[in-house]
N, C-alpha and C positions, 0 to 999 in steps of 0.2 A: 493221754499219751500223745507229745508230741511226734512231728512228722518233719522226715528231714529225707528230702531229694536234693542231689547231686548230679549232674550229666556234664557226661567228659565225652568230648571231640574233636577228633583229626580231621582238618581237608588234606590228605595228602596228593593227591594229584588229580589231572583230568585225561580224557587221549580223546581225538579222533570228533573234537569240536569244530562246527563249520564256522567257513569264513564269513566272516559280517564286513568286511574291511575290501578298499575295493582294491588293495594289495596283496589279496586273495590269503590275506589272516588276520587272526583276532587277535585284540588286547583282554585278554578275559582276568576278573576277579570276581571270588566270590560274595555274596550277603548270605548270612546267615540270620533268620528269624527265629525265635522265640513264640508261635502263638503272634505272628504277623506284627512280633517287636522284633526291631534289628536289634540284634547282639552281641554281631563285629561282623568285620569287611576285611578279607584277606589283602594283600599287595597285587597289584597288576603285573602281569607277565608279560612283559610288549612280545608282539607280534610271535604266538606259539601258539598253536595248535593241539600241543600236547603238554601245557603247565602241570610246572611242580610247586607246589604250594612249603605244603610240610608244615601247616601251622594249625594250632592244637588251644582248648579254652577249655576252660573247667565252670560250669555254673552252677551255683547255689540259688533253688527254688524251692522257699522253705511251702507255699501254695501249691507245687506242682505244676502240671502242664498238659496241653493237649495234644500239640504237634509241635515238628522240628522240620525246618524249612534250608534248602539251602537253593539259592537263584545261582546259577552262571549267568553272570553282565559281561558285555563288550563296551570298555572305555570308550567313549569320544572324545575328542577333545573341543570341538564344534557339537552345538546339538546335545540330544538327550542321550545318553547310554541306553545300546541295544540290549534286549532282554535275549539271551539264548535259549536255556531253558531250565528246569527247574526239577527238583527231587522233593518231596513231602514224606516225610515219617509219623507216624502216632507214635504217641506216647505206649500202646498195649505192643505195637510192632517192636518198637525197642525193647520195651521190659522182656517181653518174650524169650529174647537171648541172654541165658544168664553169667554168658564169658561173653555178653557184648556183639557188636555186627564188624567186620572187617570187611568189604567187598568190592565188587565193583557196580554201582546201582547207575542205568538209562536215564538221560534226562526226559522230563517230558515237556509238551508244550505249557505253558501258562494260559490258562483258561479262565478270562475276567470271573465267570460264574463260581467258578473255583475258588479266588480269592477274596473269602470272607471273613468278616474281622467283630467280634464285640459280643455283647449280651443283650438282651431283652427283657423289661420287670412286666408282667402278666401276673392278672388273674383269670381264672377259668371259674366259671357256675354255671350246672349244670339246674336250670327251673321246672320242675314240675307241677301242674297245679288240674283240676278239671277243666278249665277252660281253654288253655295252652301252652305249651311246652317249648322249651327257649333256651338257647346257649348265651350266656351273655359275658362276654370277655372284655375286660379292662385292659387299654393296654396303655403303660403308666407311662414306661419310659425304657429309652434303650442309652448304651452307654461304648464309647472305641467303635463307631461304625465305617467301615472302609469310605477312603475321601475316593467319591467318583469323579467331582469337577476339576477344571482347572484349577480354581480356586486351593483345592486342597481341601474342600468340605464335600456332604451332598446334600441333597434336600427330599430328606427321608419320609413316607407316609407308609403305615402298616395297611394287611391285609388279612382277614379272618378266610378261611376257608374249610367247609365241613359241605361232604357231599357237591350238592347242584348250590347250595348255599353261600354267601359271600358278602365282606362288606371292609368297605374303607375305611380309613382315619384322614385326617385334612393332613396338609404338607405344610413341613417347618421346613422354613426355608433357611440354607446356610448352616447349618450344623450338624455335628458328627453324634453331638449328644442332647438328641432331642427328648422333650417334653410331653410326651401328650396329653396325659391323662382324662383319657376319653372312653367310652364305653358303647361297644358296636352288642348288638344282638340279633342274634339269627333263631326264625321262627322255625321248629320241627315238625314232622308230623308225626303222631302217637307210633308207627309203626319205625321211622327213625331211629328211636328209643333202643331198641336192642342191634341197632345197626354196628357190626364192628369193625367202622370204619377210624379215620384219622382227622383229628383237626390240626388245620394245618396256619401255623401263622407267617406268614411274608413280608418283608421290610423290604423298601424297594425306594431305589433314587429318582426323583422325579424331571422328566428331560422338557425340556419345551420343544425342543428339535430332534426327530428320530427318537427310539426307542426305548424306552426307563430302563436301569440298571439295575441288577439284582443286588441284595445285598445281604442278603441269608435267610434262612428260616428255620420254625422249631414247629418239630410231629409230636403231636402228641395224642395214642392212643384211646380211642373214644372210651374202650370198656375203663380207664382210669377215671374219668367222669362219674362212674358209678361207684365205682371204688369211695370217689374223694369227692365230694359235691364239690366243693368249695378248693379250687387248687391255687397256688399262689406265689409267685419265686421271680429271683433272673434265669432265664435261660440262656446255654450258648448257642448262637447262632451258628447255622450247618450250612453247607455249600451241597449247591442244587445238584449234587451225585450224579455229573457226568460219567464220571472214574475215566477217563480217555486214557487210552493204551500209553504205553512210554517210545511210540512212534519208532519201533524197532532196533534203537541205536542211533537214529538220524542224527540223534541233537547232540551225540557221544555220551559221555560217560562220567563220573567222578569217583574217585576210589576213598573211602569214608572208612572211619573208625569210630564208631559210637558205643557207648557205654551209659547204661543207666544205672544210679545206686540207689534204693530206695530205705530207708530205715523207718522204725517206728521204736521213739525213744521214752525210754522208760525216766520216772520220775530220778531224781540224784540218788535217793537213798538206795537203789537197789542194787546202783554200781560199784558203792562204796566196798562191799567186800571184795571184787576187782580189784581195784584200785591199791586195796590195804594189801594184796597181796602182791602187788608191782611193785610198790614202796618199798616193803618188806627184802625185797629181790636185792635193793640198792643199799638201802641204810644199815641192816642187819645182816648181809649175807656170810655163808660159814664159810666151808672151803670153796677156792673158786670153783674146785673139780666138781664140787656138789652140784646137785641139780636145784633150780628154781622153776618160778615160772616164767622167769624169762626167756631162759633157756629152752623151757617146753616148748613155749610161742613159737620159738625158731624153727623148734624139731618140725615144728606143720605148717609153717609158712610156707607157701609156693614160689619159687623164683620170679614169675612175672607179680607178685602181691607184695614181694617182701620193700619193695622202696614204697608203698602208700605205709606198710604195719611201720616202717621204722621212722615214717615223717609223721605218724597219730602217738608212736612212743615218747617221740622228742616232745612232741606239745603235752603232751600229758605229765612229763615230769617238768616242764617247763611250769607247767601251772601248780605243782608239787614245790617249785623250787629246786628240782635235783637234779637237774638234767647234768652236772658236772658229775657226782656221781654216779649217776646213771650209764654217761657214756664210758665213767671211767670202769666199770664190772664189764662192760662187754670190751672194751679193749685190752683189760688185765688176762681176760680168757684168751683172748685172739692172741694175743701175747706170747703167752704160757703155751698154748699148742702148735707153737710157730719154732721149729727149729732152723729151716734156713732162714736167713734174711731176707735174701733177695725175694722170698714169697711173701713177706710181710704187708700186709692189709693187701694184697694184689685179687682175690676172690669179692666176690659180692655177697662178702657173712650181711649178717645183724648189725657187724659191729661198722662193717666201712659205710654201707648204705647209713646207718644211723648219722655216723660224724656228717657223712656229705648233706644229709637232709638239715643237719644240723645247721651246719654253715651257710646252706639258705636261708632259715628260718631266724638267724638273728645277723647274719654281716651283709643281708643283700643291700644296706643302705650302705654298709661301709663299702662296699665292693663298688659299686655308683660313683663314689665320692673317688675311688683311687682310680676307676678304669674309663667314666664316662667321656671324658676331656679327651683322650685320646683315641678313643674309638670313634667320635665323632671326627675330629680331626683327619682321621682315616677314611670315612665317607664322604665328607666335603671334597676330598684332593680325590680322590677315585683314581688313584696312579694303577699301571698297568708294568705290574711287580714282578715276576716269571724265574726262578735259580734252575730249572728243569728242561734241559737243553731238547728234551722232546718235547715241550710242551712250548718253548718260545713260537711266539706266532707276529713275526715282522710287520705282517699289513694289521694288527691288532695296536700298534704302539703308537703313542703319541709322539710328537716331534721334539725327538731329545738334544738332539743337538741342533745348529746351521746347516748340516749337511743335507741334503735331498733325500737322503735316507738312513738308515741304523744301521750296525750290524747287530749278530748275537751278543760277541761280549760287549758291546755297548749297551744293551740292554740289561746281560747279567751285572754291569759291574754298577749298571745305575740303579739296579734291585737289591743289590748289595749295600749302597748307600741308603736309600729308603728303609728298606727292613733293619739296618743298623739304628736308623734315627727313629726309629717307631719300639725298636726292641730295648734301647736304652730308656726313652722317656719311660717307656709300661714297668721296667725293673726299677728307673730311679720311685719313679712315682709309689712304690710298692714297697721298695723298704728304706721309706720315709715315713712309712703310715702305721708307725708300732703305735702311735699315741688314740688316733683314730679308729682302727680295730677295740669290738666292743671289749670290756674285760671279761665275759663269761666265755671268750672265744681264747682269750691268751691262756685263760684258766685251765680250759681244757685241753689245750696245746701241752701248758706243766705237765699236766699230771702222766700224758703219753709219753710225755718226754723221758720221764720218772720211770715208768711200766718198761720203756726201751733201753733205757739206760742197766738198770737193775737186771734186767734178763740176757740182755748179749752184752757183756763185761770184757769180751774179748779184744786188744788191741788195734785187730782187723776190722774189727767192729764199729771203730767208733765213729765213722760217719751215719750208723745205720740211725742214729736216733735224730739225726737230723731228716732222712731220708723220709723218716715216719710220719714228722709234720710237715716236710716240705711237699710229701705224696698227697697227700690232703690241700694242701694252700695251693699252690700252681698243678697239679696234676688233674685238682676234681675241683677245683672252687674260680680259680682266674682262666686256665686254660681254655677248658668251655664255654665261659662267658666271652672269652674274645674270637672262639670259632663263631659262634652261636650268640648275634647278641642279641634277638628279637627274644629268644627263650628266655634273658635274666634282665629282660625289658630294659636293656641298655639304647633300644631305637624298637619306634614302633613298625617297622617295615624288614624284612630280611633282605640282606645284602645283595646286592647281582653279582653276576658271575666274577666281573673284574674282582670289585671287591671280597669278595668270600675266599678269592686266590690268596691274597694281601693274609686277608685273617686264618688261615689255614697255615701259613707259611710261617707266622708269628707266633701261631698256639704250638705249632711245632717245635718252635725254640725256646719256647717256653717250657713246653713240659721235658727239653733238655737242662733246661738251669734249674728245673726244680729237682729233676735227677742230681744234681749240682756236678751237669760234664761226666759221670761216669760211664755211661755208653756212647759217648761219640767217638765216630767213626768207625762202630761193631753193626751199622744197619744198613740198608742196601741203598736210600738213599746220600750218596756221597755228593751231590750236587749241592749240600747242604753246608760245605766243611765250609766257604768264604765267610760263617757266622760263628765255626767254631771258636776262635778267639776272643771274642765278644762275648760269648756263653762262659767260656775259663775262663774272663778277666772278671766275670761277675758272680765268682763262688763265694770267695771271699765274705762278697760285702751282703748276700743273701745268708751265707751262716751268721752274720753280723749280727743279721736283722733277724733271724730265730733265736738268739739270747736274746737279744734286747726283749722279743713278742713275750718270752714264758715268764721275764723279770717282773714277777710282778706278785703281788700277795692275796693269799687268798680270800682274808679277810674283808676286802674293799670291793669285792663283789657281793653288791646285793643283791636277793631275790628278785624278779621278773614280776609282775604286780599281775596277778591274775588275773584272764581276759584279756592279755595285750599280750605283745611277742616282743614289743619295743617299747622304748621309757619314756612316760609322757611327753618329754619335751624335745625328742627326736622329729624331726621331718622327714613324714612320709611321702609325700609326695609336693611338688611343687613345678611352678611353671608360668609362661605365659595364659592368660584366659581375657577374654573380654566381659568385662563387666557393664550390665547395662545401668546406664545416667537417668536413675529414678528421680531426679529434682529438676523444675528449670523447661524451659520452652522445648518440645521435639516436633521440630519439623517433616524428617523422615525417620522410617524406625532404624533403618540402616546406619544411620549416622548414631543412635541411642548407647551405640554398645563405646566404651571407651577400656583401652587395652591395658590391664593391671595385671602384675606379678602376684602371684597366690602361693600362698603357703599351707600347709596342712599339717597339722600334729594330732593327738590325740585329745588335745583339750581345746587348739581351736584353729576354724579357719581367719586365715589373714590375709592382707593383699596391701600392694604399694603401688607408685606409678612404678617404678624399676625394682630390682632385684637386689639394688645398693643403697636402696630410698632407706632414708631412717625414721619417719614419720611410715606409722604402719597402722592400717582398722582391721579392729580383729573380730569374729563372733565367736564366745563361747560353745563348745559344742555342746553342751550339755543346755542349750537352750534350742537345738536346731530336732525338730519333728518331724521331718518331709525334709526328702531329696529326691526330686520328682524329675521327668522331661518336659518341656514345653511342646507345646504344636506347633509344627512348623508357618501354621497360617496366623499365630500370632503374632508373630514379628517380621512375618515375611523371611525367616530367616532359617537355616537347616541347623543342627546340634546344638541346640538350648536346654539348661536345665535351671532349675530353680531351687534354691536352698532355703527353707519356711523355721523360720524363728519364734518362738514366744516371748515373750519379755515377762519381768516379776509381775507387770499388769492382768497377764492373760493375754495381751495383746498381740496376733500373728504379724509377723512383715517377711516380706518376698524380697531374696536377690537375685535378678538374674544374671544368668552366664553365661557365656557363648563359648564354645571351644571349637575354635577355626578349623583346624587340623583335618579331620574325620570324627567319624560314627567313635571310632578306637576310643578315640582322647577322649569324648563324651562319655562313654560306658564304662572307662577307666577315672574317669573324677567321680562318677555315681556312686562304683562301687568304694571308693576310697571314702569319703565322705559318709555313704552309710555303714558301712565297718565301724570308723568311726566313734557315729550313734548310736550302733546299736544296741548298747544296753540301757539308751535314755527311756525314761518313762511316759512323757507325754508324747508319744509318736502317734502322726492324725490317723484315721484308717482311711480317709481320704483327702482328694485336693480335686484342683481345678487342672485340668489341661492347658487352657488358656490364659488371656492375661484378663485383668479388669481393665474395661473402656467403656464409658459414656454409661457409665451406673449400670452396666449387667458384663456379665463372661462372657468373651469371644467363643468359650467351645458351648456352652447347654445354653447359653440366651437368658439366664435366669444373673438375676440379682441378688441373691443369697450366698453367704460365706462358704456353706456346708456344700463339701467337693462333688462333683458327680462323676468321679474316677477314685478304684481302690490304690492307695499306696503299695508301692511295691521294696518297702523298708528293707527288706531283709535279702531280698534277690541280688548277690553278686556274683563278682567274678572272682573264683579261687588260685589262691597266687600263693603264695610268700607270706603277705601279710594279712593271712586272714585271722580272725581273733579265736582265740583258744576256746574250747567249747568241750569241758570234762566228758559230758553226759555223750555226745555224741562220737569223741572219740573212743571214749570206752566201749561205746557200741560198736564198732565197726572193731577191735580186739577181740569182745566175744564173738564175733560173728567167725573170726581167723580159730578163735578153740572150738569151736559148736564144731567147723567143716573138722579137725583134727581129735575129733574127744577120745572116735573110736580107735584109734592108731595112740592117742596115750593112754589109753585103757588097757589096752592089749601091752603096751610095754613096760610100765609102769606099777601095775594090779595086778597079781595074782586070780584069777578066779576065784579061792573061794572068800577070798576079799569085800570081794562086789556085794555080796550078802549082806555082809557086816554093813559095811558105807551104807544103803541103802537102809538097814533098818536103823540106824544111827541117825541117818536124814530125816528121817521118819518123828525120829524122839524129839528133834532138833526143831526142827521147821513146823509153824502153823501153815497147813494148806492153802488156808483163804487168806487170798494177800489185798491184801487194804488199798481199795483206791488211792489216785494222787492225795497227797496232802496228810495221809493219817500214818500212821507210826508203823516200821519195818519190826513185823514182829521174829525174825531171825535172832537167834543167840548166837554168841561169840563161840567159835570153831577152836579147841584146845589146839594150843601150839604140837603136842605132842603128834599129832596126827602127822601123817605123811602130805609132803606138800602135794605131788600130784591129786591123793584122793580128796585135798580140800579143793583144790583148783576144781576138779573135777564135780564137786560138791557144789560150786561156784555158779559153772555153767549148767546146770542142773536145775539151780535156783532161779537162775534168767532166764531158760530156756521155760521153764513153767511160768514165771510171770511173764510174757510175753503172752504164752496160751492163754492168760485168765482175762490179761486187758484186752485182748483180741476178742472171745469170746463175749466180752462187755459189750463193746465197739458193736460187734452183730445185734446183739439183744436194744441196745439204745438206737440199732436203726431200724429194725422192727419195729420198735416201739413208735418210733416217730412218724412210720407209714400207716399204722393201724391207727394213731390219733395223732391226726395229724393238727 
């Protein structure tokens, strides 16, 4: 039974941070680690004391985790960046909360002894014999061990320790992933033997000057010596349990939102009858008044749960093929139960979450393509825009004219001309782009169109079926991308304050002309009308561009190729990267990297000198095993990764990359890139850290191919384009009926119902459910049957396999402790 971890977190803000600055404030951003990996770096807040972040990352760790780290840094701009101070989480602390953490958590100091990093391979044997009695510990090799020197390595030697007892390993100098395999033994005395003390092992940086560094260790229980003569593993290395207080507040505060999700996913075949009955909901449904189980889902979804159920529904018929269906049954309802208009899709059903989640999950590349040119345009000029005669602020403005100074309407009528020129390119650029816009999005536009059209017939009405899709395209799909462009990863940084004005001012005329002009001048901002005419001159040619969108056939949309959200030969992601100059004389490493345009699809990476180059090298992805990070002490260089190829030979070749930018841009090609892969089949289980020089690896010192670090394939960051995955969305649906069974049991059942269903389950289901791999002995469920008590049948059947392979899961770890 696989295992699928998810962790979602907000920095939303910080208060009450000391000054590092001798301006008496700080520049603070935060790092965020992984298990002492950085996993992103928020935006710096110049000179605030009390930063608002607001920025939010979803990861997928299919291995799991230990801890979750978050530093507050003070930028320099000279010099190193100052450490403020720091919050640490366990993995058991989070899971704890099963609605997650909200709070406000103390920094505390950073404590070198504290910051521990990596594993350890040991053996432990326990010798008995008449003559003497002996611990004799092998310690192989350790692997990720926090860099203590300048250098960016240490030079690590172990340490055994049991009772008065003790003994060394020699010192590898220069690396993080050393070597030893050496074998220390410590002599007992007979009376020792039932001592139930700890042995203790210690890895430690070696200093020539002043006092070696710590660098973690592992307890391990004497009485398990007797248990297990012979013991033998990696362990993780623990930090020397200061625990130091969180210094009362001193260092301030950060206010965090974390969230852990843990599943444990069942083979395909068990979800299959899931699945047949979601199907069922869309391709066969009877009246729409009838009940399904989609509907059910509804009835117990929770208002803060229903946007994750309606973006796992969308991928799950996406990988069905029917997501055009799909959304069209829950819009034909919303429809039908909608007597005025003007409430139409205005609620946060099934059916509006659904489309909005929708419209991410397949047009965020087109939405890129129509809005990115001009939001950057927006940030480049950072003009200081203001129509709000309370909010003009004269010493805030650039110098608009000759004169010595502005006044107001100088300023409004010059915000009037910028926001004119910013509101027209964003409308032209937008309904020019019918051809652009995927066809499974125009498709699904028809069919509302059709549902709205058919249902309000009335004269007065006939704007409203415009309304419906324009409520959707500019109200929930453009508008928010241009308040908010760090959210739909249109810039990796969130705007300052000038600029957020600018994109506030814009998104608000926008979701006027998606209204297409019929509330203006009905809401309290009037400061707004100098745009009115601009908004009315552009109805016209927006209803234009809603016939043109639905014009289109049904037939010429094809299915969506399961596993992908987008069609092969789309570009995902693309960009400036430095690629380093594998051939040829290198004098410095610095100079190694040469700057190529990279492209991304789902079959392969490519790259040019420019972005217009027509000469283009490409790697099939289906040949790429490993997408790894480099060490920063191999190139001397920060954000490095490496992309590991096979060729039809067997043959590995390494490209490296450098992504100048930040940590972001690096953690953001990783995870594109293994997305990507991820369903290739030769993926390494390990790699090197380092680079190869002078016949051995910069990070372990060894000369051998075979990695001394695990790949981390599968760990990304959850977006938009993560890849469809049945088994585990369907998991996280059951989990939405498990919490709601008893609420459709009670409305749904009859009491003396329940009797029947169960001993009918009874007739139905073999008990003993088959390990992975062997055949689902469940028989087909008669249609006749009431859909809730099948549904309910459903969860019944998952909810017991679940208890069988859990049960297993205990028994096979028994087993492996008792013989080991």
């Amino acid at each position: 039974m696989a295992k699928n971890t998810s962790l979602y977190f907000r920095i939303v803000e910080g208060r009450s941070l000391p000054a590092k600055d001798v301006s008496g404030t700080s520049d603070p951003y935060c790092i965020v680690k992984v298990d002492n990996e950085v996993v992103a770096r928020t935006a710096t807040v110049w000179k605030n004391l009390n930063p608002f972040w607001g920025e939010e990352y979803t990861l997928h760790l299919p291995m799991g985790f230990h801890s979750l780290s978050f530093l507050v840094m003070d930028e320099d701009t000279i010099g190193h960046d100052d450490v403020i101070g720091k919050i640490t989480l366990s993995k058991e602390a989070i899971g704890s909360q099963v609605k997650g953490l909200d709070s406000w958590m103390n920094l505390t100091r950073v404590d070198p002894d504290e910051e521990v990093q990596g594993e350890i391979h040991l053996s432990l044997e326990l010798l008995k014999d008449t003559k003497k009695n002996s611990l004799r510990c092998q310690v192989i090799e350790a692997r990720d061990l926090a860099p203590r020197d300048i250098s960016g390595t240490s030079d690590p030697f172990g340490r055994v320790i049991f009772n008065n007892h003790s003994a060394e390993t020699s010192i590898i100098k220069k690396t993080r992933f050393p070597h030893w395999r050496e074998t220390l033994e410590l002599e007992l005395d007979a009376e020792e033997l039932s001592d139930e003390g700890t042995v203790i092992v210690e890895v430690w940086d070696w200093d020539m000057v002043g006092k070696n560094d710590f660098l973690g260790k592992v307890e391990i229980p004497f009485a398990c010596m007797h248990k297990t003569p012979l013991l033998e593993g990696w362990f993780r290395l623990l930090p020397l349990g200061n625990n130091e207080a969180d210094a009362g507040g001193k260092l301030g505060a950060l206010r965090l939102k974390i969230r852990l999700v843990e599943d444990r996913i069942l083979p395909s075949m068990y979800y299959q009858p899931l699945i047949e009955l979601l199907v069922e909901s869309v391709i066969s449904p009877a009246e729409v008044e009838d009940s399904s189980s989609l509907t059910m889902l509804e009835e117990v979804t929770t208002v803060e749960s229903r946007q994750d159920v309606a973006m796992t529904l969308v991928k799950i018929y996406l990988g069905q093929g029917l997501v055009v269906p799909f959304l069209d049954y829950l819009n034909t309802r919303e429809v039908n139960h909608t007597t005025d208009p003007n409430t139409l899709f205005r609620s946060n059903s099934l059916a509006s979450k659904a489309m909005e989640q929708f419209m991410k999950a397949v047009g965020m590349l087109y939405l890129h393509e129509v809005l990115k040119p001009i939001i950057n345009r927006i940030f480049d000029e950072r003009k200081y825009i203001e129509l709000d005669p309370c909010k003009i602020d004269l010493n805030r403005t650039r110098r608009i004219s000759f004169k010595s100074g502005v006044s107001e309407a100088e300023v409004r009528d010059y915000s009037v001309e910028m926001l004119q020129s910013y509101l027209t390119s964003i409308i032209e650029s937008i309904v020019n782009s019918v051809d652009h816009c995927p066809s499974v999005m125009r498709v699904a536009f028809k069919q509302l169109h059709k549902r709205v059209e058919e249902q309000f017939t009335e004269p007065e009405n006939e704007d409203v079926k415009y309304l419906a899709i324009s409520g959707f395209f500019f109200l929930r799909f453009f508008a928010p991308a241009i308040l908010t462009p760090k959210l739909f990863q249109l810039r990796d940084q969130h705007a300052d304050t000038r600029t957020s004005r600018t994109l506030l001012l814009l998104a608000k005329a926008l979701q006027s002309v998606g209204n297409l002009g019929l509330q203006l001048g009905h809401g309290k901002e009037q400061w707004m009308a100098p745009l009115h005419p601009i908004i009315l001159h552009s109805v016209a040619s927006v209803k234009d561009f809603l016939d043109k969108l639905i014009d289109i056939d049904h037939d010429i949309v094809s299915a969506v190729p399961q596993g992908a959200v987008f069609m092969p030969s789309v570009t995902v992601k693309e960009g400036y990267l430095h690629k380093h100059k594998a051939e040829g004389p290198q004098l410095l490493s610095r100079f190694a990297f040469k700057k190529r345009y990279f492209w991304l699809t789902s079959e392969t990476l490519s790259y040019a000198k420019t972005s217009d180059w027509q000469v283009r090298s490409s790697i099939p992805i289906q040949r790429v095993c490993a997408v790894e990070r480099v060490d920063e002490n191999a190139f001397q260089q920060q954000n490095v990764m490496q992309v590991i190829t096979q060729d039809n030979d067997g043959k590995l070749n390494t490209m490296y990359i450098q992504c100048k930018q930040n940590v972001n841009e690096l953690n953001q090609w990783l995870s594109a890139i293994r997305k990507a892969s991820i369903y290739n089949e030769r993926m390494l289980p390990s790699f090197h850290l380092g680079i190869h020089r002078s016949g051995k690896w910069t990070c372990c010192l060894q000369a051998g191919r075979a990695g001394c670090s695990r790949t981390h394939s599968a760990v990304t960051l959850g977006d938009w384009s993560d890849p469809l995955d049945p088994d585990v969305e369907t998991q996280m649906i059951y989990k939405q009926l498990l919490q709601g069974r008893d609420k459709l049991r009670k409305k749904y059942l009859e009491m003396e119902d329940a009797d029947q269903t169960s001993t009918n389950k009874e007739k139905r289901i073999n008990p003993d459910i088959q390990p992975d791999g062997a055949e689902c002995n469940t028989q087909p469920i008669k249609p006749s049957t009431s859909v809730a008590a099948r549904l309910l049948v459903v969860i019944e059947d998952l909810e017991q396999a679940h208890a069988t392979f859990q049960l297993r899961e205990k028994e096979d770890a028994t087993r492996v402790i008792l013989n080991p």
